[in-house]
N, C-alpha and C positions, 0 to 999 in steps of 0.2 A: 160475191163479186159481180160488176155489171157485165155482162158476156160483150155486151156493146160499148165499153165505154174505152173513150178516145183518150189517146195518150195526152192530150191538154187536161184533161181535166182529172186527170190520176197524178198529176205533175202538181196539181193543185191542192188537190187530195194531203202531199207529198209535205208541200207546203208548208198546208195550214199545221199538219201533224208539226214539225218541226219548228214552227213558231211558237205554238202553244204549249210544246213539249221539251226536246232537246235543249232550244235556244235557252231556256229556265236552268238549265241545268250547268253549275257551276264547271270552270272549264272551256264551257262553249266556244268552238272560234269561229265556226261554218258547216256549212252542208254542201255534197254537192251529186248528183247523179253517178250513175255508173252502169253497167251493163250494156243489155241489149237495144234498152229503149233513146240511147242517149242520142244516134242520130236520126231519130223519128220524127218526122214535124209531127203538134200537135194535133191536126185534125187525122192522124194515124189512128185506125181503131187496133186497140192494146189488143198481140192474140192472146186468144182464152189461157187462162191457168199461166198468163205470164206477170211477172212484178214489177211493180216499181223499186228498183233498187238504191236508195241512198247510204249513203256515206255521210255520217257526221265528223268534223273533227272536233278535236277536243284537246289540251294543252295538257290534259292528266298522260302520266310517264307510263301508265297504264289503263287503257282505255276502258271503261264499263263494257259487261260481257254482250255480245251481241243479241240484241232482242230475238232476232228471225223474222219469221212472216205473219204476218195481221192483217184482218180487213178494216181502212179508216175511211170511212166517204165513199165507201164503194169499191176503192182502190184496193187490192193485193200491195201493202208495202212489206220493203225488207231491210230493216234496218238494223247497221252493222256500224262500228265505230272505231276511227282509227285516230293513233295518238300522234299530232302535228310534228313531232319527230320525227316520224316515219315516210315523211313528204320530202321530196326536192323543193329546194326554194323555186321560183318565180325565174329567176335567172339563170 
C-alpha cells in the first residue's frame, strides 16, 4: 500500500476494481463507499493501514461471500456485498 497515497486516488483505485470486476458480475446493481473515508475530500492523505471500503450491491437474495481486504493500484480495498433487499428505498 502507498503510505502516502491520497484518498482521491484510492477512490479511483476503488473504481476501476469495480468496473472491471463486480460491475461483470451478474446481479450487478451499484457500488457505493462506506466507512471512514466517506467524508474525506479527496486530496486527504488515506492514514496508513486504513481502507477503502466499498459496498457492492447486487439483486442476488444472497449476496456472494465477502471478498475482505486486497491491495488493487496501491489502494487497501475492502470489499463486502450486500443484497438490494437489504437497503431502504430512496424514499
Amino acid at each position: 500500500m502507498d503510505v502516502n497515497m491520497q484518498v482521491g486516488a484510492a477512490r479511483q483505485a476503488a473504481e476501476e476494481w469495480v468496473l472491471k470486476h463486480a460491475a461483470r458480475e451478474a446481479g450487478f446493481k451499484g457500488a457505493y463507499y462506506s466507512g471512514s473515508t466517506v467524508g474525506l475530500p479527496d486530496d486527504a492523505v488515506l492514514p496508513p493501514a486504513s481502507d477503502m471500503d466499498v459496498m457492492i450491491v447486487t439483486n442476488q437474495a444472497e449476496p456472494p461471500v465477502k471478498l475482505g481486504k486486497f491491495l488493487y493500484g496501491g489502494a487497501l480495498l475492502e470489499i463486502t456485498y450486500v443484497s438490494s433487499n437489504e437497503l431502504s428505498s430512496a424514499e
